[in-house]
C-alpha positions as CSV (number, residue, x, y, z in Angstrom):
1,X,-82.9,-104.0,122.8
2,X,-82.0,-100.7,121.3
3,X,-84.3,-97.7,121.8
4,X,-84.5,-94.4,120.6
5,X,-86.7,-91.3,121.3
6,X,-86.8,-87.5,121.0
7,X,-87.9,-85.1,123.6
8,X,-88.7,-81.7,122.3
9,X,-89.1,-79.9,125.4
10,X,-85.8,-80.2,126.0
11,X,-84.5,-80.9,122.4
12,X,-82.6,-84.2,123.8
13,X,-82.5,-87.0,121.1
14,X,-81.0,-90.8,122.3
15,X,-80.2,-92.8,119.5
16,X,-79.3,-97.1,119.5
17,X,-79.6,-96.7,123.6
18,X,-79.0,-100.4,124.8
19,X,-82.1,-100.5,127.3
20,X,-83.9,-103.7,129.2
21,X,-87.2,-103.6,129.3
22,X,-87.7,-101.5,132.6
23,X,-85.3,-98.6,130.8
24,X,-87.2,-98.7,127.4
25,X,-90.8,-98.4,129.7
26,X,-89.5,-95.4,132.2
27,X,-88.3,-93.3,129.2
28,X,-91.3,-94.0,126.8
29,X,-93.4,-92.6,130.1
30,X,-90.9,-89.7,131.0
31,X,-91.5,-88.2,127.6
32,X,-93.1,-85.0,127.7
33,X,-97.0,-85.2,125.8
34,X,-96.0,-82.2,122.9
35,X,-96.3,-82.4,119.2
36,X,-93.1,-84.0,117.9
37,X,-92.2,-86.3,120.7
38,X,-91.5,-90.4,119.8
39,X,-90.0,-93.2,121.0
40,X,-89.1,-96.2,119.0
41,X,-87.4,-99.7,119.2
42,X,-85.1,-102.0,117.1
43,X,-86.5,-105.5,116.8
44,X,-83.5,-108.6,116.6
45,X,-83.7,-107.6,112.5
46,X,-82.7,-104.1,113.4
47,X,-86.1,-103.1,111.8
48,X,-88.1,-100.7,114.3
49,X,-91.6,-99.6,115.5
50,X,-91.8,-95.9,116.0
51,X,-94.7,-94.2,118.4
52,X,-95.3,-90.5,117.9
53,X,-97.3,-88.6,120.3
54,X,-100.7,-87.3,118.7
55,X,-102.8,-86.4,121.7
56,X,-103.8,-87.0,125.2
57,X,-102.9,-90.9,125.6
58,X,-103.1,-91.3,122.1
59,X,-100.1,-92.3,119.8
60,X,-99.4,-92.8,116.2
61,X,-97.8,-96.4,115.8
62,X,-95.5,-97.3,112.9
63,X,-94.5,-100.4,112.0
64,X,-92.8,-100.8,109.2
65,X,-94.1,-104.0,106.7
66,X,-91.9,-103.5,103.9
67,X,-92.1,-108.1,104.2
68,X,-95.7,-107.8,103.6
69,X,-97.2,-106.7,100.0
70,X,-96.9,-103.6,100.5
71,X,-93.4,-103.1,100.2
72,X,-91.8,-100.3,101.5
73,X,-95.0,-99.0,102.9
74,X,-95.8,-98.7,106.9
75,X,-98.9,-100.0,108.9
76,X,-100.2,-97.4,111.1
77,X,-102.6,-97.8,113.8
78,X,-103.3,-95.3,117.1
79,X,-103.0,-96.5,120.6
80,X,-103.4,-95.4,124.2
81,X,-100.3,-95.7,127.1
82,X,-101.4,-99.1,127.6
83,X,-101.4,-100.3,123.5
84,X,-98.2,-98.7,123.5
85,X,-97.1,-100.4,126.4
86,X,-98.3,-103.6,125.3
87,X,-96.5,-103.9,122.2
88,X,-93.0,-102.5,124.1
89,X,-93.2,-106.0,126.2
90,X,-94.3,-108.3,123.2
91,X,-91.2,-106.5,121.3
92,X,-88.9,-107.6,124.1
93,X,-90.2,-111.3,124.2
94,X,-88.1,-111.6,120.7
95,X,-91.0,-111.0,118.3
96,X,-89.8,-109.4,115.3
97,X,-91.6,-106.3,114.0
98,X,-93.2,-108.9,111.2
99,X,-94.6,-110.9,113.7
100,X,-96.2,-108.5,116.0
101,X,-97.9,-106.9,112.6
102,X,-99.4,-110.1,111.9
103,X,-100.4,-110.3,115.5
104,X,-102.6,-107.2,115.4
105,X,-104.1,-107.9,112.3
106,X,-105.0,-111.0,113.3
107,X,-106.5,-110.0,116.3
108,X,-103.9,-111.9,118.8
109,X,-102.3,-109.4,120.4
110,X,-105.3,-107.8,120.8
111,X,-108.8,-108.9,121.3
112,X,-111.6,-107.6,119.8
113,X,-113.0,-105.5,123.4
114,X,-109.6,-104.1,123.2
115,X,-110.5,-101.1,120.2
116,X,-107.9,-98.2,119.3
């Protein structure tokens, strides 16, 4: 799967990186917890889910739902490490961004104990 991410410490960008799923985990964790760092992934439909880091374990999740009604709009939710983390391995068991938006907001992905 295809990653990308920006570091602004050290202003280093990696664009359409070709990482397994170990890869993809070790750089979203080696990023530096500043204002304008993300990380993202391209699902199989080369559409992508970004995370940008907001605050202490706490990032702003994109995913894009331009399939859904509202076209050409983005569903945004905040998560923790470990939402983040989550949704990196779901993405790499060949769920398509579509699914794994349906998935949240139908509670599958995560359960209802598991609050952002």
């Amino acid at each position: 799967m295809k990653i990308f991410l920006f570091d602004p410490e050290y202003d280093y960008e990696l664009e359409d990186y070709d990482a397994s799923l170990e890869e993809a985990i070790e750089a979203f964790y080696d990023l530096p917890d500043v204002k304008g760092t993300f990380f993202g992934l391209f699902d199989n439909d080369n559409r992508f889910v970004q995370f940008a880091w907001n605050a202490q374990d706490e990032w702003l999740i994109d995913i894009p739902s331009d399939s859904f009604e509202t076209t050409e709009k983005s569903f945004q939710l905040y998560g923790s490490y470990d939402k983040c983390i989550k949704i990196i391995n779901t993405l790499f068991e060949d769920t398509t961004v579509s699914q794994l938006q349906l998935q949240i907001e139908n509670k599958i992905l995560f359960k209802d104990n598991d609050e952002f």
